[in-house]
PyMOL CGO cylinders between C-alpha atoms (Angstrom):
from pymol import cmd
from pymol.cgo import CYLINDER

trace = [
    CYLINDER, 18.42, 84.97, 184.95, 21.51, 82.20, 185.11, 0.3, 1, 1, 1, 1, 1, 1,
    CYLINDER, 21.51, 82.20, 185.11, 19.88, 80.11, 188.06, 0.3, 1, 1, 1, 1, 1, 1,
    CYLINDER, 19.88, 80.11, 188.06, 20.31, 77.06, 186.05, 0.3, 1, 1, 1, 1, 1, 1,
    CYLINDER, 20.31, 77.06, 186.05, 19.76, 77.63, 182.79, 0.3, 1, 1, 1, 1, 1, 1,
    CYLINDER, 19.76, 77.63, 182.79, 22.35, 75.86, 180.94, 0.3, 1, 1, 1, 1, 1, 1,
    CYLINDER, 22.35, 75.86, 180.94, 21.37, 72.28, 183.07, 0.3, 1, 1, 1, 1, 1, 1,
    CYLINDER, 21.37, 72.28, 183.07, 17.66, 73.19, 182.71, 0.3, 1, 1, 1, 1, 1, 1,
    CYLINDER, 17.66, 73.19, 182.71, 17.28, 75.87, 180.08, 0.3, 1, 1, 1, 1, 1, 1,
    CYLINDER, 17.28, 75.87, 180.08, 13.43, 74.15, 179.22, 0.3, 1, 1, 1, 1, 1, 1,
    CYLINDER, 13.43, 74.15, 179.22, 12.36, 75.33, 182.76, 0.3, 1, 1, 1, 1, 1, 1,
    CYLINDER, 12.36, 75.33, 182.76, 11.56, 79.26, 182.35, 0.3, 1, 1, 1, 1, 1, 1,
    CYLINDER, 11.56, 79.26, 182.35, 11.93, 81.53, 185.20, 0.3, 1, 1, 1, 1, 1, 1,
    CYLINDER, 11.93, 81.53, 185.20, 10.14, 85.06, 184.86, 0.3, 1, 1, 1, 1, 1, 1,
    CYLINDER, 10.14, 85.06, 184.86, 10.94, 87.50, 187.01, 0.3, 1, 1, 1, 1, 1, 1,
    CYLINDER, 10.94, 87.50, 187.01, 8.44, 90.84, 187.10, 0.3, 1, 1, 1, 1, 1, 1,
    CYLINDER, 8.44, 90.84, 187.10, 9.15, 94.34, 189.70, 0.3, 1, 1, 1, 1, 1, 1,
    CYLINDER, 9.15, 94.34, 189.70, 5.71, 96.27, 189.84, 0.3, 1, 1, 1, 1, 1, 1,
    CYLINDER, 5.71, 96.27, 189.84, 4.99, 99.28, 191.86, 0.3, 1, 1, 1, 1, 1, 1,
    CYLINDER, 4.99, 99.28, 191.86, 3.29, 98.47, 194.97, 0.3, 1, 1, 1, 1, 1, 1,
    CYLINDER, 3.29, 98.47, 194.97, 2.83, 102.12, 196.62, 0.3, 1, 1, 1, 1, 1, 1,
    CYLINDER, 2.83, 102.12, 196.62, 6.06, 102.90, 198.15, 0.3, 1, 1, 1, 1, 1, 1,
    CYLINDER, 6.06, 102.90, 198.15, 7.32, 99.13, 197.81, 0.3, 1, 1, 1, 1, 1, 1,
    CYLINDER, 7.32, 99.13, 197.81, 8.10, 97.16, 194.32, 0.3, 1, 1, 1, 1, 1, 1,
    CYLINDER, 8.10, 97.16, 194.32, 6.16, 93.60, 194.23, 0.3, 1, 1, 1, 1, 1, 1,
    CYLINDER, 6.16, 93.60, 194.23, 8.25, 90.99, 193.01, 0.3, 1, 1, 1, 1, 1, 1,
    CYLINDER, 8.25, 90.99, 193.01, 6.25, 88.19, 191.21, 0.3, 1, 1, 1, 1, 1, 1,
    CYLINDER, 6.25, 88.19, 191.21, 8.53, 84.76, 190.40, 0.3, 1, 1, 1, 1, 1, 1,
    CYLINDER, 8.53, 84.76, 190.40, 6.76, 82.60, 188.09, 0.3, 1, 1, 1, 1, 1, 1,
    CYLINDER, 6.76, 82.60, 188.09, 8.91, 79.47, 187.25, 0.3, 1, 1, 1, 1, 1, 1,
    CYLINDER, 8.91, 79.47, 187.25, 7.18, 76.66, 185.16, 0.3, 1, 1, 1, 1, 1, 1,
    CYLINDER, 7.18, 76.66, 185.16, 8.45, 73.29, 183.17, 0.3, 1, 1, 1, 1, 1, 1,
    CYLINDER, 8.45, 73.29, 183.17, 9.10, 71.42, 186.25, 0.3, 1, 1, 1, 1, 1, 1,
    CYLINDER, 9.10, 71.42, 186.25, 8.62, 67.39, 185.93, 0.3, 1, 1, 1, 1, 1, 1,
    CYLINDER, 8.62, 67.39, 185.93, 6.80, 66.95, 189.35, 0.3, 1, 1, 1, 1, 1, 1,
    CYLINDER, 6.80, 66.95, 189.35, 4.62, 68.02, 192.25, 0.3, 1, 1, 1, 1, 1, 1,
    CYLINDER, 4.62, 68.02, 192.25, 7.26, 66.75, 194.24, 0.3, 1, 1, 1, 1, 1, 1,
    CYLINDER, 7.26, 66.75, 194.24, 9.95, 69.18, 192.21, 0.3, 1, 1, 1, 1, 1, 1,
    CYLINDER, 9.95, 69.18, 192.21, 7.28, 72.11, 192.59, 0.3, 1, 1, 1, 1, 1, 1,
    CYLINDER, 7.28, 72.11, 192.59, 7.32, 71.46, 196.27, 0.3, 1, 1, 1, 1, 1, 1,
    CYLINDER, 7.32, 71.46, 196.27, 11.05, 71.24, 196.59, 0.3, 1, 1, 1, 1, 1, 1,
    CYLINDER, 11.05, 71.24, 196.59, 11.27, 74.64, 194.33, 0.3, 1, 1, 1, 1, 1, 1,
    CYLINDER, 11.27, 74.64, 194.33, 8.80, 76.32, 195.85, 0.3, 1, 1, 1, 1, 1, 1,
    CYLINDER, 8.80, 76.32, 195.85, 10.94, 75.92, 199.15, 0.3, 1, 1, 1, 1, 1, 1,
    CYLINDER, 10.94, 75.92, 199.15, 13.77, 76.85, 198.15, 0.3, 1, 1, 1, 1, 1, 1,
    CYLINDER, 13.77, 76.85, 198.15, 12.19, 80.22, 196.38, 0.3, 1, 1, 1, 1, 1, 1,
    CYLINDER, 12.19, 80.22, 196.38, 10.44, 81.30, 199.76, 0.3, 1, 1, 1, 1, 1, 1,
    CYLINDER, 10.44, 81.30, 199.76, 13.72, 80.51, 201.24, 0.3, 1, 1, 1, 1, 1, 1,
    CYLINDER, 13.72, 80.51, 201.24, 15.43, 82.90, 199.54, 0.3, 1, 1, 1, 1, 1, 1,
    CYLINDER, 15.43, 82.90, 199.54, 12.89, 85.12, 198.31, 0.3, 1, 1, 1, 1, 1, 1,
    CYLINDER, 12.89, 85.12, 198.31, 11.91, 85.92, 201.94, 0.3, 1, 1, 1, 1, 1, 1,
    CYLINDER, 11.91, 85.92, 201.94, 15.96, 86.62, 202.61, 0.3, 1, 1, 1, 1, 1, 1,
    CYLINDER, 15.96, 86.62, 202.61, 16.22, 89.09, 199.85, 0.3, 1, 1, 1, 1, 1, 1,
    CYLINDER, 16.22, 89.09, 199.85, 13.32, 90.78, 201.16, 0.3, 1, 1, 1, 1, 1, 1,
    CYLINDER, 13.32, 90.78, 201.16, 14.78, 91.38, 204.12, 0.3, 1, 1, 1, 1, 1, 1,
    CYLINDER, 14.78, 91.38, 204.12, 18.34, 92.38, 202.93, 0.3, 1, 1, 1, 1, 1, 1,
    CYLINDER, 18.34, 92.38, 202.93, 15.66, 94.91, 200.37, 0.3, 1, 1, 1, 1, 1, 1,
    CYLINDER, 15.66, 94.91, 200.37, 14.70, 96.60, 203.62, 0.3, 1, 1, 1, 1, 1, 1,
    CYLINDER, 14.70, 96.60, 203.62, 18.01, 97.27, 204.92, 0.3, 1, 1, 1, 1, 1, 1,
    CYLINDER, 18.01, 97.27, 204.92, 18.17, 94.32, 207.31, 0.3, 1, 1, 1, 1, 1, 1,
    CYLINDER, 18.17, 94.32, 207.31, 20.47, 91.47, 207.98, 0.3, 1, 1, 1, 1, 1, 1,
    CYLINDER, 20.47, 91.47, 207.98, 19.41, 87.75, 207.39, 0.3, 1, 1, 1, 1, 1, 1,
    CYLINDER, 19.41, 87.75, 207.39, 21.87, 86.34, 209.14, 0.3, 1, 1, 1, 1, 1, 1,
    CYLINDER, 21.87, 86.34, 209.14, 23.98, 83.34, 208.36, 0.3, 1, 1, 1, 1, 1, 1,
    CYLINDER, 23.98, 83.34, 208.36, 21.80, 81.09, 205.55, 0.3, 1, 1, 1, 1, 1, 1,
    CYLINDER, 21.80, 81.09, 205.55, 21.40, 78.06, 207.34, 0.3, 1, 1, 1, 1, 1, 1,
    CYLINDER, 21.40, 78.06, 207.34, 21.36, 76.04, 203.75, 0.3, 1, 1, 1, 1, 1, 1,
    CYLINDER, 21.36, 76.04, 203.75, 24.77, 77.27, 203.04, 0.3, 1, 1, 1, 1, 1, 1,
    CYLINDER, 24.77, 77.27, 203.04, 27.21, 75.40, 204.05, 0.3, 1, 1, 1, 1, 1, 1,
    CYLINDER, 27.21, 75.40, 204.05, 30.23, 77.32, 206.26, 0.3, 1, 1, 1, 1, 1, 1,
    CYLINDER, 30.23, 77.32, 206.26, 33.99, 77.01, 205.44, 0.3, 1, 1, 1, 1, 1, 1,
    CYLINDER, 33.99, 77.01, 205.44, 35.21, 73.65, 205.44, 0.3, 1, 1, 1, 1, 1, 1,
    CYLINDER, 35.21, 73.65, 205.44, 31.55, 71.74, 205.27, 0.3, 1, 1, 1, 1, 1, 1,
    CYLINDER, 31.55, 71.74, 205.27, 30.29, 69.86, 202.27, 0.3, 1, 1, 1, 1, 1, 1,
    CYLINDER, 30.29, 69.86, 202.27, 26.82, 69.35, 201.29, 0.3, 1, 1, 1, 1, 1, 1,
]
cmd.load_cgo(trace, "trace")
């Protein structure tokens, strides 16, 4: 997985896909993180997109991601 693993290659991300009848379970386990407060923030931003993907996994649109910026912004 390259979601930051060259700034933060000590923080493991695993990633499993298991059956779940006629749907696939996707399980996100990502540890070494130096804080509740990081866990929190993480956790967030996971959910975030985790619950996007799902979506987009069914077909569906998620519309515009209100975390990315549009053309022209900064964050």
């Amino acid at each position: 997985m390259g979601l930051g693993e060259r700034r933060h290659p000590r923080r493991p991300r695993e990633v499993t896909l298991e059956p779940d009848g006629e749907d696939t379970l996707l399980r996100l386990v990502h540890t070494g993180l130096p804080s509740p407060e990081a866990c929190a923030g993480h956790s967030e931003g996971w959910h975030h997109y985790l619950d996007r993907l799902a979506v987009r996994a069914r077909g569906g649109d998620p519309g515009p991601d209100r975390w990315t910026p549009g053309p022209g912004e900064h964050r």
